[in-house]
One Martini backbone bead per residue (centre of mass of N, CA, C, O) as a GRO file, in nm:
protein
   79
    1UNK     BB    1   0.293   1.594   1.326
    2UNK     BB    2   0.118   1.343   1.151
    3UNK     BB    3   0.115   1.115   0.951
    4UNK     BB    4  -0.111   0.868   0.811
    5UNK     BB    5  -0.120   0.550   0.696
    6UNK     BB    6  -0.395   0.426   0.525
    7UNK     BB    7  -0.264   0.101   0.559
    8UNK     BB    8  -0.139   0.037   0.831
    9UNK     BB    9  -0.338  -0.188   0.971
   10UNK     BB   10  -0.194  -0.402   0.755
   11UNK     BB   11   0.086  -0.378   0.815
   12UNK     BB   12   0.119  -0.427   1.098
   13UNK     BB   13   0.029  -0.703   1.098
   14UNK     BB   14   0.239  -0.841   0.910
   15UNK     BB   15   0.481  -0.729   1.123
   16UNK     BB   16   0.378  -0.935   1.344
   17UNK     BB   17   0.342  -1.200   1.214
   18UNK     BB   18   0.651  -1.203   1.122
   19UNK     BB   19   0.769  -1.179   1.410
   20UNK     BB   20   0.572  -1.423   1.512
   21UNK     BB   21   0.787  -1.621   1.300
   22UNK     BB   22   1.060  -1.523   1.401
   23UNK     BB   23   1.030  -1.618   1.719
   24UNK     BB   24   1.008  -1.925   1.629
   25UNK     BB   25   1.257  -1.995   1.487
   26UNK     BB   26   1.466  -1.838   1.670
   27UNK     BB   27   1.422  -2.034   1.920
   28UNK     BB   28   1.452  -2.266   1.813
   29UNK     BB   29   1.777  -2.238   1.724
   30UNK     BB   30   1.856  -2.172   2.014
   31UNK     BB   31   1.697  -2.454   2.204
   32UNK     BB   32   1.736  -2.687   2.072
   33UNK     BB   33   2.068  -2.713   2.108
   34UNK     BB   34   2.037  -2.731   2.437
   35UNK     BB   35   1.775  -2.886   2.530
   36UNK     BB   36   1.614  -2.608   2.651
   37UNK     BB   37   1.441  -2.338   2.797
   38UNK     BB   38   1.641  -2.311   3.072
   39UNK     BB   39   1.818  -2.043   2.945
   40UNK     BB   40   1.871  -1.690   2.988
   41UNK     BB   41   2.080  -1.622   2.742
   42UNK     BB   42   1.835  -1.652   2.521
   43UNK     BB   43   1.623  -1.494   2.640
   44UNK     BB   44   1.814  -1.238   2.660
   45UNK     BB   45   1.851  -1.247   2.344
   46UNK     BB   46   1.514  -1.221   2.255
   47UNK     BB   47   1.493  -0.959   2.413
   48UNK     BB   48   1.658  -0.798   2.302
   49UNK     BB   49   1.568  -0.888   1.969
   50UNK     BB   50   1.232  -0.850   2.033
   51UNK     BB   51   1.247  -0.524   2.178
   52UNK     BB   52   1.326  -0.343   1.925
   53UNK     BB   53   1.131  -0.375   1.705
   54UNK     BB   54   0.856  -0.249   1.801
   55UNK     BB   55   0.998   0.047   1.842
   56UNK     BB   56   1.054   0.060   1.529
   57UNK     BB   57   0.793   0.066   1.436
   58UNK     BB   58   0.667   0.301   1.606
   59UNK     BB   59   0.860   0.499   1.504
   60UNK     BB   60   0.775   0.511   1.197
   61UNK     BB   61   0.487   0.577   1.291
   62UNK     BB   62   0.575   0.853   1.339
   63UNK     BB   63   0.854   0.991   1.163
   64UNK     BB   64   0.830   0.769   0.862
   65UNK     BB   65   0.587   0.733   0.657
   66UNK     BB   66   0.712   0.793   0.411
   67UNK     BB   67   0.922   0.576   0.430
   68UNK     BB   68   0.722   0.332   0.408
   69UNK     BB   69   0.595   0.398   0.149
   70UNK     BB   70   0.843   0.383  -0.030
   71UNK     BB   71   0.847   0.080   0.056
   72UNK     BB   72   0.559  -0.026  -0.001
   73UNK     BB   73   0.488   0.090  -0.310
   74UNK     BB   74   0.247   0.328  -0.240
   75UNK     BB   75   0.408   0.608  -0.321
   76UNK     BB   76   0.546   0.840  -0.382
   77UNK     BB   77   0.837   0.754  -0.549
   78UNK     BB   78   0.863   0.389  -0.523
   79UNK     BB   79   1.106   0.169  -0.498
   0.00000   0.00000   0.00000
């Protein structure tokens, strides 16, 4: 039994675009000094640090929809 957030869909983009300006932030951050593409503990540290986003939203979008409301400012009792 899911309740599904009317707004989920423009949620989800706004979300999904700032992880990926946050994944080109963190990149540059990560590999300009390093002056290198070619590093795998970089690789290996966005891919751990940037594979567990995606699913900590879907799990929200699954579990936690009230608490998404909540913070989104959208819903009853928004805090």
């Amino acid at each position: 039994m899911t309740a599904t957030l009317p707004h989920w869909d423009a949620l989800l983009k706004r979300v999904f675009s700032a992880m990926s300006a946050e994944f080109a932030a963190l990149a540059a951050l990560v590999f300009v000094p390093v002056g290198t593409v070619f590093w795998p503990a970089g690789w290996a540290f966005l891919a751990l640090f940037f594979g567990f986003q995606p699913a900590l939203v879907l799990c929200l979008r699954i579990a936690g929809t009230s608490l998404c409301s909540q913070r989104d400012g959208k819903g009853d009792g928004a805090k």
